[in-house]
C-alpha atoms as an extended CHARMM CRD file, in Angstrom:
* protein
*
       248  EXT
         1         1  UNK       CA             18.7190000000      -24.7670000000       -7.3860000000  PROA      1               0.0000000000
         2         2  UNK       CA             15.7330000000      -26.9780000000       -6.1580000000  PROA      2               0.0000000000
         3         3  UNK       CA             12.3970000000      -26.7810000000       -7.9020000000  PROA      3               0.0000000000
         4         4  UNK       CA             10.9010000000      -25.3540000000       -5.2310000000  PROA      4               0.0000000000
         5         5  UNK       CA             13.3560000000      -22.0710000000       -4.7770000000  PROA      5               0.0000000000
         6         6  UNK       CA             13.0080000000      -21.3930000000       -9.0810000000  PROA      6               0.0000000000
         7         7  UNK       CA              9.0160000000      -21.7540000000       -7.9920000000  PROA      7               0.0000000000
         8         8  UNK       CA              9.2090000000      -19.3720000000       -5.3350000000  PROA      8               0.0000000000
         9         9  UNK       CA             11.8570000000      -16.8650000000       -6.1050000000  PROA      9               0.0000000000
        10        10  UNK       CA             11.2760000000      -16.6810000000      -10.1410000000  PROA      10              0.0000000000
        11        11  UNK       CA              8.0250000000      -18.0470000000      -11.1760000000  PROA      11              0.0000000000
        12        12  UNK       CA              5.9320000000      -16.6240000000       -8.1550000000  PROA      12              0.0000000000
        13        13  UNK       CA              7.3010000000      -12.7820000000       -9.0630000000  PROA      13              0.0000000000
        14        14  UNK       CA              6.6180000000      -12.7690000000      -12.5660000000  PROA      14              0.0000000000
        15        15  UNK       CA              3.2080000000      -14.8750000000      -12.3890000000  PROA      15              0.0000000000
        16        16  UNK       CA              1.9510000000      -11.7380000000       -9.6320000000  PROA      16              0.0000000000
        17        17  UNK       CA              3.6530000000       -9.3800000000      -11.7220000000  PROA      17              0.0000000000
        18        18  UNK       CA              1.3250000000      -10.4820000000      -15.0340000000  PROA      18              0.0000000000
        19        19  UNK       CA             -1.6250000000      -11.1770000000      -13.3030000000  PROA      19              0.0000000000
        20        20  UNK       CA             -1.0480000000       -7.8420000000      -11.3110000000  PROA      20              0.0000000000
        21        21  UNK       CA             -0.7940000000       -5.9360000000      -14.4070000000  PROA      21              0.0000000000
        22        22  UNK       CA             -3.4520000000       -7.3900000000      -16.6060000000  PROA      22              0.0000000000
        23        23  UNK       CA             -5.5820000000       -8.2060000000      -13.7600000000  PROA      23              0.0000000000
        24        24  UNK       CA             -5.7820000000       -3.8850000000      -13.0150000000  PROA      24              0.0000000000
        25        25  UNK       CA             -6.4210000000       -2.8510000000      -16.6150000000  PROA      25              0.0000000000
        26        26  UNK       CA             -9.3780000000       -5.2030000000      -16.9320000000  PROA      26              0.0000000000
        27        27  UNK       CA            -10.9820000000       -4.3290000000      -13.9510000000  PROA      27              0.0000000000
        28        28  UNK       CA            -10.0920000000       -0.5650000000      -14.9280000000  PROA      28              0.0000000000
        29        29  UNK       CA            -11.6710000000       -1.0040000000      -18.4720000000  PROA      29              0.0000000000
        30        30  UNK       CA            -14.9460000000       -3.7280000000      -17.5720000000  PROA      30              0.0000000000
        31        31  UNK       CA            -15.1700000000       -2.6320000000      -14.2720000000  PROA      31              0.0000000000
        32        32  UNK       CA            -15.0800000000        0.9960000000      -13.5480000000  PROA      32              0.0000000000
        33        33  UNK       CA            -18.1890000000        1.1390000000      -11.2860000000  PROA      33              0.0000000000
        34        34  UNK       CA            -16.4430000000       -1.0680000000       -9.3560000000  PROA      34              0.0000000000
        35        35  UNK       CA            -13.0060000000        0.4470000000       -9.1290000000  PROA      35              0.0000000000
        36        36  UNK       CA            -13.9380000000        1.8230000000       -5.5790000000  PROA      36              0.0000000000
        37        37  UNK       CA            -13.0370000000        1.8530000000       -1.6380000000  PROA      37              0.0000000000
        38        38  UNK       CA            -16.7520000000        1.0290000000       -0.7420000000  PROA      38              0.0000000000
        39        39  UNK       CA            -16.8820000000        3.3140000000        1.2110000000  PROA      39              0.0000000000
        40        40  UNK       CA            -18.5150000000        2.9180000000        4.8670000000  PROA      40              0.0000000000
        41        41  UNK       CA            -18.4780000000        5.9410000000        6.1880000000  PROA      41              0.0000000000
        42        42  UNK       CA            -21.6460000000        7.2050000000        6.2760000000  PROA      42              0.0000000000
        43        43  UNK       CA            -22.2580000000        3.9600000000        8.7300000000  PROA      43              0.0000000000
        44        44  UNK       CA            -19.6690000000        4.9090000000       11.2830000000  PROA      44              0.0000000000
        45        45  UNK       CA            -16.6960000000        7.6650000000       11.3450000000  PROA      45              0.0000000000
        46        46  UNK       CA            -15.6090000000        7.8730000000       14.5610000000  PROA      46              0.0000000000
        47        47  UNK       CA            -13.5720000000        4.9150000000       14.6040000000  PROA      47              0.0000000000
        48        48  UNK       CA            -12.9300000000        5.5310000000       10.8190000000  PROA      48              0.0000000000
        49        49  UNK       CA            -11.3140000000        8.7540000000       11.7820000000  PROA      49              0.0000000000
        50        50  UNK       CA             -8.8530000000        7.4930000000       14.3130000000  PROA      50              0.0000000000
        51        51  UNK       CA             -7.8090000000        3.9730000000       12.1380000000  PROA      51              0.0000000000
        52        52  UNK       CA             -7.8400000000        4.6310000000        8.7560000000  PROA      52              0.0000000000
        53        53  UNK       CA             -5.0420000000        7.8020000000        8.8070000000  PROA      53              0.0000000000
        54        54  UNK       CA             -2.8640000000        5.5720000000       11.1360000000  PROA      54              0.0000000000
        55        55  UNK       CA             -3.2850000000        2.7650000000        8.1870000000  PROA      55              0.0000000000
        56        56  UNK       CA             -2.8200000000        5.2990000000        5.0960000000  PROA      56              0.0000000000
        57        57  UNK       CA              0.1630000000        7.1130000000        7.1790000000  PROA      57              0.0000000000
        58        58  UNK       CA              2.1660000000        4.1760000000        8.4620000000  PROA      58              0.0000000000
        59        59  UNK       CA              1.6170000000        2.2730000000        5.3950000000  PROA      59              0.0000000000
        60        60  UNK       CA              3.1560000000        5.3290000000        3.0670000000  PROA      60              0.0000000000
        61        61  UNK       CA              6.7620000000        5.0220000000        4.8960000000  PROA      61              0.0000000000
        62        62  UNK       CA              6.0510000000        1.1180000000        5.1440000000  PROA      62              0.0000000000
        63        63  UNK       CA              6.0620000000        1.3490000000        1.2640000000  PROA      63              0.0000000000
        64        64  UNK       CA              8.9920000000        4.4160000000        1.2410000000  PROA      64              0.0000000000
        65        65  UNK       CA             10.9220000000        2.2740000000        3.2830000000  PROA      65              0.0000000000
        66        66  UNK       CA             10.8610000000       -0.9880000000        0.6140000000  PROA      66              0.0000000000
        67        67  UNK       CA             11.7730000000        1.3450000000       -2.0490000000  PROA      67              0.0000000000
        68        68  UNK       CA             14.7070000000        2.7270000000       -0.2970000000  PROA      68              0.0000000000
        69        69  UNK       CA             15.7420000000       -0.6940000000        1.0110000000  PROA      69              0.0000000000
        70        70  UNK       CA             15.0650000000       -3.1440000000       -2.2610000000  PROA      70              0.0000000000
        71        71  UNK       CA             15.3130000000       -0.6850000000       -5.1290000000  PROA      71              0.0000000000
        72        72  UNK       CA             18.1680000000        1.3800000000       -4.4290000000  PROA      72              0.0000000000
        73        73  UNK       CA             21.7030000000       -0.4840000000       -3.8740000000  PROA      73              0.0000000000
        74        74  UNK       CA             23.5140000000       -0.4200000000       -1.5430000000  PROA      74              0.0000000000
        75        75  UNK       CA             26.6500000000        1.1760000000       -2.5100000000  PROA      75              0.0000000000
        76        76  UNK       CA             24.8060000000        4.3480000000       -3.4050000000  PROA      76              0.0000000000
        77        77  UNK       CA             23.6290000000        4.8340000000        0.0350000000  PROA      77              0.0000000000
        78        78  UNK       CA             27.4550000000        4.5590000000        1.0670000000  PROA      78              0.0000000000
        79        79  UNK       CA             28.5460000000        6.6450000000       -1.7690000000  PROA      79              0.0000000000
        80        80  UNK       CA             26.6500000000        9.8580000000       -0.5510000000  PROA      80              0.0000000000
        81        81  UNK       CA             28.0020000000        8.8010000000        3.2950000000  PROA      81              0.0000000000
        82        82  UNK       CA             25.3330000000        6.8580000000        4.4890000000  PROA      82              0.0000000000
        83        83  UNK       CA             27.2370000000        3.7590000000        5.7450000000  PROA      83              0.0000000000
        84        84  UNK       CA             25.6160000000        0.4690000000        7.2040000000  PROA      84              0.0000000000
        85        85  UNK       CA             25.4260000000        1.5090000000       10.8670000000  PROA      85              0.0000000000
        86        86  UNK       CA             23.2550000000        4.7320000000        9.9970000000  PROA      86              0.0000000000
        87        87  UNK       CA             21.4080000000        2.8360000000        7.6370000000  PROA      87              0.0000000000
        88        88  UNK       CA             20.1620000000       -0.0030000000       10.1510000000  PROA      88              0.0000000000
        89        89  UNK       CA             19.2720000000        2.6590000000       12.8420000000  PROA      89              0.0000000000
        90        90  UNK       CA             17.2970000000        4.8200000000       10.4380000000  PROA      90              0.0000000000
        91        91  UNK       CA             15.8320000000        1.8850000000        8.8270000000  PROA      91              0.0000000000
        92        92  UNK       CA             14.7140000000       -0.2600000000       12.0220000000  PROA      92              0.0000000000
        93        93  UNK       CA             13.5720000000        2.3140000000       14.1510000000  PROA      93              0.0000000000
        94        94  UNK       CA             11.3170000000        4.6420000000       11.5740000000  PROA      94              0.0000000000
        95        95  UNK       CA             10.3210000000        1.3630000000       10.0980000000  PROA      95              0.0000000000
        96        96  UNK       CA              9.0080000000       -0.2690000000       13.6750000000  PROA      96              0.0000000000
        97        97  UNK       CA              7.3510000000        3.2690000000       13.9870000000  PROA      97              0.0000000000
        98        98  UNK       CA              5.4210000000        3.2420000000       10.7570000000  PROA      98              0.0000000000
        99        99  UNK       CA              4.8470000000       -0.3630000000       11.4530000000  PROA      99              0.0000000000
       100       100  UNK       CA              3.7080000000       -0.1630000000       14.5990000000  PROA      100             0.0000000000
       101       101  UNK       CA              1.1400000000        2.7270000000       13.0000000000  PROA      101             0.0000000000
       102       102  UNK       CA              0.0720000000        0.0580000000       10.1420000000  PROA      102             0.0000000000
       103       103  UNK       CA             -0.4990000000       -2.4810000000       12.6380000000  PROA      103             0.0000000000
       104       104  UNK       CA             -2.7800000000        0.1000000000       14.8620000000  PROA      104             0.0000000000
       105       105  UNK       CA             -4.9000000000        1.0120000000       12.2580000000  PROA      105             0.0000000000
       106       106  UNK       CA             -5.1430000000       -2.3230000000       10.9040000000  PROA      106             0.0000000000
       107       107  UNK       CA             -6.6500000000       -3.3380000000       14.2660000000  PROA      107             0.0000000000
       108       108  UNK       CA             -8.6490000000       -0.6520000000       14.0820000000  PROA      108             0.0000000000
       109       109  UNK       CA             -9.9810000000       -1.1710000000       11.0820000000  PROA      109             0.0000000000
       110       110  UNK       CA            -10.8210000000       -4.9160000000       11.4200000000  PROA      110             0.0000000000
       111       111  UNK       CA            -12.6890000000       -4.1810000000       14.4990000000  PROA      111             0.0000000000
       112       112  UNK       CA            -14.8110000000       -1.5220000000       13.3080000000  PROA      112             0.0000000000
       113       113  UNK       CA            -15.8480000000       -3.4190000000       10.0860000000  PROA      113             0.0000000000
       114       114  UNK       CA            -16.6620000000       -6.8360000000       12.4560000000  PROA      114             0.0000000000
       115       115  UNK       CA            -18.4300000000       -4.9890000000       15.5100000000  PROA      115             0.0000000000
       116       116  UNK       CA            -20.3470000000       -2.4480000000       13.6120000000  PROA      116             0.0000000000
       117       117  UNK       CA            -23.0840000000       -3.6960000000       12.2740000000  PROA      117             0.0000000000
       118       118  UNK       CA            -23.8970000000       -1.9060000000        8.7620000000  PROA      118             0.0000000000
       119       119  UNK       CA            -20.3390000000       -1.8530000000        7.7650000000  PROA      119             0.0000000000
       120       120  UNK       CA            -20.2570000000       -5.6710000000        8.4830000000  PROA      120             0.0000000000
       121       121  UNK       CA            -23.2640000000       -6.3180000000        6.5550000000  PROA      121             0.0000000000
       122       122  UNK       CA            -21.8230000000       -4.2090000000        3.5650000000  PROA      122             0.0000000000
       123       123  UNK       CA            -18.5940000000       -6.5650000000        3.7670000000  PROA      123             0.0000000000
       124       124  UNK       CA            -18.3620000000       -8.8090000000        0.7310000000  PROA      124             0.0000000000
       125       125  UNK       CA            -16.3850000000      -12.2190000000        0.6890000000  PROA      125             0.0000000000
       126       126  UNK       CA            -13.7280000000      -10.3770000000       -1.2760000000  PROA      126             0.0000000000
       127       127  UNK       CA            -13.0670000000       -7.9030000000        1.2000000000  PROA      127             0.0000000000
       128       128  UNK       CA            -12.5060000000      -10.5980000000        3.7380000000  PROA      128             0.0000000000
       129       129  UNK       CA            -10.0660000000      -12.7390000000        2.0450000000  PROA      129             0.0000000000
       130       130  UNK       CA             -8.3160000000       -9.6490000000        1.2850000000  PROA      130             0.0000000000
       131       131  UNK       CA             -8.0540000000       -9.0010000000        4.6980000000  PROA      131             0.0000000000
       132       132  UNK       CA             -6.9270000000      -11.6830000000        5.6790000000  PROA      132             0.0000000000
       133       133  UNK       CA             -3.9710000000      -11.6540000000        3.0420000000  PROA      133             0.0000000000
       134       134  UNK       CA             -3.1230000000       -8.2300000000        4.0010000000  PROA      134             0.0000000000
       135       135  UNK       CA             -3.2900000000       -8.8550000000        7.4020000000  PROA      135             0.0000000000
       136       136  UNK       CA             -0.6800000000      -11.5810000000        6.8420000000  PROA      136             0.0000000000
       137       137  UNK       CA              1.7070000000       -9.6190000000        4.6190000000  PROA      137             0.0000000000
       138       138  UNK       CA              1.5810000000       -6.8190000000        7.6080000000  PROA      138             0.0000000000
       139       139  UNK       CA              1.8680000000       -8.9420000000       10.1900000000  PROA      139             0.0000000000
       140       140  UNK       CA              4.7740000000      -11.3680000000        8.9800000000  PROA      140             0.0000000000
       141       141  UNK       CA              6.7100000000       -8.3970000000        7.7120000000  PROA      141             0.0000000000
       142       142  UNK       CA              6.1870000000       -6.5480000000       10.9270000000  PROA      142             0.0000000000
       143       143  UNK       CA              7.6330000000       -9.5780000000       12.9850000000  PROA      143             0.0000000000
       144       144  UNK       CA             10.3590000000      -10.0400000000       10.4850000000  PROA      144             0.0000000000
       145       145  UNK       CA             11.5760000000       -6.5700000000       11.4820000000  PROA      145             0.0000000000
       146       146  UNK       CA             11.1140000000       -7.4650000000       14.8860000000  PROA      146             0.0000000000
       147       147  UNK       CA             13.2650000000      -10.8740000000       14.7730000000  PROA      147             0.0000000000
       148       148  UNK       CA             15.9250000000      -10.1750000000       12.7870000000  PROA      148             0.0000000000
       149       149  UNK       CA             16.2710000000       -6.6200000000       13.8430000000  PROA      149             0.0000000000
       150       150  UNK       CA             15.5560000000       -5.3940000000       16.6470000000  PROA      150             0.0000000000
       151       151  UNK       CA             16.1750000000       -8.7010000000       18.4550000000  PROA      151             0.0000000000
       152       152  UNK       CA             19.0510000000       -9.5670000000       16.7660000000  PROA      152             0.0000000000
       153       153  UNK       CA             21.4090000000       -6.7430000000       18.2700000000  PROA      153             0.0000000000
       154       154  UNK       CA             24.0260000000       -5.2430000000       16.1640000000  PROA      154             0.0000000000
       155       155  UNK       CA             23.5040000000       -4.3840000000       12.5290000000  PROA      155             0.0000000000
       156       156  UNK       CA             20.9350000000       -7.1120000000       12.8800000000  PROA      156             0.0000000000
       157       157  UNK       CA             20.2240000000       -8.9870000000        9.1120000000  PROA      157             0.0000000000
       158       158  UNK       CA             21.7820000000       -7.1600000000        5.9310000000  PROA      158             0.0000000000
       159       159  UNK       CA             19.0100000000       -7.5590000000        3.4570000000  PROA      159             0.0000000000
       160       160  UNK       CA             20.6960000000       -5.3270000000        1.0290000000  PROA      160             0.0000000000
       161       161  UNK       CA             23.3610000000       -8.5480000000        0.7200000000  PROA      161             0.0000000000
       162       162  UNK       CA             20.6370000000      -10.9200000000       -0.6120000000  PROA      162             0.0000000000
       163       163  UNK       CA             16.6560000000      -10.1650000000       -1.1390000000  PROA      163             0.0000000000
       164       164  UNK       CA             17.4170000000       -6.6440000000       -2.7330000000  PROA      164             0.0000000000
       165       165  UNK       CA             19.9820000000       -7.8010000000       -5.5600000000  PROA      165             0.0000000000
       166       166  UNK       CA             17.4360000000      -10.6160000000       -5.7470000000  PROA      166             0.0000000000
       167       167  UNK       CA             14.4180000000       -8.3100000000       -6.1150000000  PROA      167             0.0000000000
       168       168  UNK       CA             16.4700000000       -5.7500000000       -8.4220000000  PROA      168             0.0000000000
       169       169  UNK       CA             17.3530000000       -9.3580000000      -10.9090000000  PROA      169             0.0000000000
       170       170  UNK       CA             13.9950000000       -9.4650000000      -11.5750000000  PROA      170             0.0000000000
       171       171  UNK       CA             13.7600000000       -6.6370000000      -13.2220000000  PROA      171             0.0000000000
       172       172  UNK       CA             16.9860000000       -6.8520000000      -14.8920000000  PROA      172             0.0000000000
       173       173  UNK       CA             14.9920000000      -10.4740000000      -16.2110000000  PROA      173             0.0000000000
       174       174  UNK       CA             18.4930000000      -12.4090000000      -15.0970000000  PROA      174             0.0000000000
       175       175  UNK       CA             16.6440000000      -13.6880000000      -11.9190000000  PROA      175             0.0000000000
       176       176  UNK       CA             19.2090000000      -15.1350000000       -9.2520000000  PROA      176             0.0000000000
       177       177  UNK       CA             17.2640000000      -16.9660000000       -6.6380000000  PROA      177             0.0000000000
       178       178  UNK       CA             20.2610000000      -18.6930000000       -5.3870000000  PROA      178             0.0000000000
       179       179  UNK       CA             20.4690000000      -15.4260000000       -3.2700000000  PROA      179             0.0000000000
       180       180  UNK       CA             17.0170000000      -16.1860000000       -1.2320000000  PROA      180             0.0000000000
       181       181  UNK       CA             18.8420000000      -19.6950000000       -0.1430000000  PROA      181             0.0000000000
       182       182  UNK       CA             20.3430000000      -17.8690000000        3.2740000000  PROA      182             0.0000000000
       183       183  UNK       CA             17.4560000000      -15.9310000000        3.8970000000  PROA      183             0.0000000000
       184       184  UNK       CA             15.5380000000      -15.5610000000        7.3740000000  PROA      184             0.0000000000
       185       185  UNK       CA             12.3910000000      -17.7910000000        7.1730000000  PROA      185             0.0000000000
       186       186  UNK       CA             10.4730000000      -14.5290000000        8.8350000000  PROA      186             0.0000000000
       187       187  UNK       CA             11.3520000000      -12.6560000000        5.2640000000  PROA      187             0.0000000000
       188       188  UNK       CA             10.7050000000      -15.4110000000        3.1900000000  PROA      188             0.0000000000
       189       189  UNK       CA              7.4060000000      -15.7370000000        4.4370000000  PROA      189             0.0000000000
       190       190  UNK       CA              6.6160000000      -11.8410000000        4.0750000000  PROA      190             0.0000000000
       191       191  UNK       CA              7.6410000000      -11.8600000000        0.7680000000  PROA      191             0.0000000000
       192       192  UNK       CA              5.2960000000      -14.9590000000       -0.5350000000  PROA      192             0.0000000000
       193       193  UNK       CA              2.1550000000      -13.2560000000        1.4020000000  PROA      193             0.0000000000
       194       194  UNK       CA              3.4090000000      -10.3990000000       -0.5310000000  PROA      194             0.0000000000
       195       195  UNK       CA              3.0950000000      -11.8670000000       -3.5820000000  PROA      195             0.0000000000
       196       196  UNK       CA             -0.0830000000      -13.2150000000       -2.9810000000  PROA      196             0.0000000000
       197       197  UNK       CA             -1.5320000000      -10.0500000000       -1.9480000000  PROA      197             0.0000000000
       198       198  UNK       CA             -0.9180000000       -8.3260000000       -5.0300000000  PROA      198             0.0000000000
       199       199  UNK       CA             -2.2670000000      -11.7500000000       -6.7990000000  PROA      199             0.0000000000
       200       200  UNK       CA             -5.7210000000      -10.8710000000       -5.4680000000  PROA      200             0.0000000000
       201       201  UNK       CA             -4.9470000000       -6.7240000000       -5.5720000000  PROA      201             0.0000000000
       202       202  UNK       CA             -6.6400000000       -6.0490000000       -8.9500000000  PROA      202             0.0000000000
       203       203  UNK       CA             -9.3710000000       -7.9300000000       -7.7970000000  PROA      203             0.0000000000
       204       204  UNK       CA            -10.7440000000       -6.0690000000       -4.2390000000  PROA      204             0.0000000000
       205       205  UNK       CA            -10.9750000000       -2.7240000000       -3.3520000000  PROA      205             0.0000000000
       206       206  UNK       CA             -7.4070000000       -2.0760000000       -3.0810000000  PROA      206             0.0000000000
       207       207  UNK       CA             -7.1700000000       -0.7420000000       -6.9420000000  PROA      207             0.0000000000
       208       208  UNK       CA             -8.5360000000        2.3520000000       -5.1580000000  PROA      208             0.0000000000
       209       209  UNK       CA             -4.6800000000        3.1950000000       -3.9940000000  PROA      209             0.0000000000
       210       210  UNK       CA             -3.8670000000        4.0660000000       -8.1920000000  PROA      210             0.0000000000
       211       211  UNK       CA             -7.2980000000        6.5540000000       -7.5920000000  PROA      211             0.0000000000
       212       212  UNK       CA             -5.9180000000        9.7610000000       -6.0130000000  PROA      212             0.0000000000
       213       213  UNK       CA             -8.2830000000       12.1480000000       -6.8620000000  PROA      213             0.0000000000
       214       214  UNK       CA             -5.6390000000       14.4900000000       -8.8270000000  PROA      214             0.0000000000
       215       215  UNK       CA             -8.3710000000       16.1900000000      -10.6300000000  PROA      215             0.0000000000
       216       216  UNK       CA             -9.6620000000       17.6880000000       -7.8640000000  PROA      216             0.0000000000
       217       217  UNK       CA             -6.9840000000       20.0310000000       -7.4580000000  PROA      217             0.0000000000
       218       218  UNK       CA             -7.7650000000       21.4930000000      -11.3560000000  PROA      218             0.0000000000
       219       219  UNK       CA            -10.9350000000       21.2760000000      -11.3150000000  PROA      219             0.0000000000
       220       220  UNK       CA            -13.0700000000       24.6770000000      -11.8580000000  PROA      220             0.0000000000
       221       221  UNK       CA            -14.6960000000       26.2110000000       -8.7830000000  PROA      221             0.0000000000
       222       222  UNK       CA            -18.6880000000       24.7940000000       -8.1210000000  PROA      222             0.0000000000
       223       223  UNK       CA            -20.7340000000       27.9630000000       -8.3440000000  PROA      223             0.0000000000
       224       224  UNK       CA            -23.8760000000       27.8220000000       -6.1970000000  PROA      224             0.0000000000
       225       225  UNK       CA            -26.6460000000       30.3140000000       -6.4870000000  PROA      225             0.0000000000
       226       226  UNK       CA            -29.5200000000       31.5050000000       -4.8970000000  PROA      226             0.0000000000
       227       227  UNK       CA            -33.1470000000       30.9400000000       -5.7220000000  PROA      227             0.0000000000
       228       228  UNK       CA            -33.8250000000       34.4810000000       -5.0850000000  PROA      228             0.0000000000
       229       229  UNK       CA            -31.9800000000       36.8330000000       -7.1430000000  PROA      229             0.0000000000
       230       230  UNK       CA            -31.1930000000       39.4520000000       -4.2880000000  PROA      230             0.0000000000
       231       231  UNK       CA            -29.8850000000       36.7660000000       -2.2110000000  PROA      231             0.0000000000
       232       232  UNK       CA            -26.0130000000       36.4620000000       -2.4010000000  PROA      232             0.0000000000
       233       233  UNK       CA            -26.1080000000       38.6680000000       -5.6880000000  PROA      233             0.0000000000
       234       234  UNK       CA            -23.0270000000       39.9330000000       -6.4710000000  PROA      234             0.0000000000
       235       235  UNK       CA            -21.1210000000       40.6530000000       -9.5230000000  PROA      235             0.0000000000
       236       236  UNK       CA            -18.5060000000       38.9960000000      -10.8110000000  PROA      236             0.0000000000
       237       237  UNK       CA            -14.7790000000       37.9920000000       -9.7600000000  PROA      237             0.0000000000
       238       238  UNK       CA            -11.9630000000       37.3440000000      -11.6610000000  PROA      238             0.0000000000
       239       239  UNK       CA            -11.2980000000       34.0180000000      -11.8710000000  PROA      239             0.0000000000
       240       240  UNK       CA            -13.3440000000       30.5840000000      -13.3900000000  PROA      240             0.0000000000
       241       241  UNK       CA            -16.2460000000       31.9920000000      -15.6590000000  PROA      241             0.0000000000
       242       242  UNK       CA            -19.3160000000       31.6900000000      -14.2950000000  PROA      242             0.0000000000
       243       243  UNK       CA            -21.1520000000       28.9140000000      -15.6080000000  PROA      243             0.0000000000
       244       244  UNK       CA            -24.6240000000       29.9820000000      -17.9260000000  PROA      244             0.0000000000
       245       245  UNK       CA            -26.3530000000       26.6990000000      -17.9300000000  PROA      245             0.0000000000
       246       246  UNK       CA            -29.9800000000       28.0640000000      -17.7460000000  PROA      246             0.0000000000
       247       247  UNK       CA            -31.9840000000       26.9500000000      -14.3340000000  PROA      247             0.0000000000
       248       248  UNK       CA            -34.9420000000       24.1700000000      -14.4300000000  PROA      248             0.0000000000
């Protein structure tokens, strides 16, 4: 193998993999007041409302659909009767779908933080160059699907033949980047942007994805009462206790 292919398919992973991993728990432990979204919407929702569920949405089965394709092989799929025909069909058509929804909101997005003027001016230099890298992963990935799918006709590229034993080597640390020779450029290119994205990850607001507010579900009931002791009076329910932190 060429210097350049052990660069790209072995050194590339496993340098975003460390600085991935070390990069979140120092920002987690020296930088938990920044460990947010920034959140703009208090400057503008209505375009909020319509592009950031297409985004969240179509990027959950974007990221479903990578699991299912690079993580599990392929002769498990087969073994439960899921041969290569159904595979492609379920695979290229709910995978344009949820890509076409990532792209939407994407736009969306982009065009409500540059045209409205508060949210621009609350837009740091970070959360541009992330943008821009996540607009690239999206984007390259999306027209990979495109070209060697959907274009393509037939079963269209087998990916399960080459990047996923490829991806799963990594893990097994016996990397084999001889199988990335043959690959389309289109997915070659999606999976450096990749890598770069999560390069910069730990450092913009996208650590806010590992911040699903879990606790809220436990938490105990807020109990609000009434300045005026007749008002809303009533005893007791079973449930929480109520809380008997004296007024000020």
């Amino acid at each position: 193998m060429s210097t350049g292919s052990v660069l790209l398919w072995v050194v590339l992973p496993y340098v975003t993999f460390a600085v991935f991993l070390v990069g979140s728990i120092w920002r987690y432990r020296y930088d938990k007041f920044g460990w947010t979204t920034r959140s703009s919407e208090l400057y503008e929702n209505r375009l909020l409302r319509l592009g950031s569920p297409l985004f969240h949405v179509g990027l959950l089965f974007v990221a479903l659909g990578h699991v299912l394709g690079l993580v599990i092989p392929k002769t498990w799929t087969e073994a439960v009767g899921i041969d290569e025909a159904i595979y492609h069909a379920v695979a290229t058509y709910l995978g344009t779908l949820a890509a076409v929804a990532l792209v939407a909101g994407l736009v969306i997005l982009v065009y409500r933080r540059r045209t409205t003027g508060p949210v621009f001016r609350a837009t740091t230099r970070m959360d541009k160059t992330m943008y821009v890298f996540l607009a690239a992963s999206i984007l390259v990935g999306t027209w990979a699907t495109v070209q060697t799918q959907l274009l393509a006709g037939g079963h269209g590229y087998d990916y399960r033949e080459t990047i996923s034993p490829w991806f799963r080597s990594l893990w097994y640390l016996q990397p084999q980047p001889e199988l990335m020779a043959g690959v389309p450029a289109a997915f070659q290119l999606h999976i450096v942007a990749a890598n770069l994205l999560f390069i910069l990850w730990p450092f913009t607001r996208l650590v806010h994805a590992f911040s699903a507010p879990v606790p809220y579900l436990f938490r105990p009931y807020i109990v609000y009462r009434s300045r005026e002791a007749s008002v809303g009076s009533r005893a007791p329910r079973r449930g929480w206790d109520p809380t008997t932190t004296p007024r000020r």
